[in-house]
C-alpha positions, 0 to 999 in steps of 0.5 A, spaced: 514 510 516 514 516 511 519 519 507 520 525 512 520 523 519 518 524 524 511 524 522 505 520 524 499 519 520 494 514 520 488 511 515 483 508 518 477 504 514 476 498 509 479 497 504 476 492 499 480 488 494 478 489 488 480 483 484 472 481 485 474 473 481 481 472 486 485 473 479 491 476 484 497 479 480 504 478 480 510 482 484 517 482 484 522 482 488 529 480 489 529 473 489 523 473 483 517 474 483 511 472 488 502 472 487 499 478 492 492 481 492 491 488 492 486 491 497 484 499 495 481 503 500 479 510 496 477 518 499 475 524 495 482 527 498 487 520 497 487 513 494 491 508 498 492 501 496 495 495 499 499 490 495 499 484 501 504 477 498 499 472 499 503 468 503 503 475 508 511 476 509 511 482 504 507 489 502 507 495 498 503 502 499 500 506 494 498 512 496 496 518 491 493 524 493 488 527 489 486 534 491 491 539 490 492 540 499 500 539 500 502 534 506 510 533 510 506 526 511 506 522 505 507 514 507 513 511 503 510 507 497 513 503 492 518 499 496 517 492 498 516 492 506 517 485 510 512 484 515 514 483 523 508 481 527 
């Protein structure tokens, strides 16, 4: 899902969890706070991370792009999604 729809764009690739030791972080949301990893996946034009809950009910999206090339298709990011499948 992104902020203008409709639109459709996907990422393809690995992204690696960078926290080398499993030391995760901590997250928030409404009903307090929950462990998570963050798995980043990094190009010369954009960096997407992905904070996945450790028990994967929920996740969050960074998306930063780098080069100076605008786009109507920027994912959502920031806001806690609950997994469906």
């Amino acid at each position: 899902m992104t902020v203008t729809l409709p639109c459709d764009t996907e990422y393809w690739g690995i992204a690696e969890n960078k926290n080398w030791n499993n030391d995760g972080e901590v997250d928030e949301d409404e009903n307090g706070g929950y462990f998570s990893n963050e798995y980043i996946k990094e190009e010369k034009e954009y960096l997407v991370g992905i904070r996945l809950a450790e028990d994967l009910s929920k996740v969050k999206i960074k998306y930063i792009q780098k080069d100076s090339l605008e786009t109507d298709c920027l994912p959502i990011t920031e806001q806690i999604m609950k997994r469906i499948k």
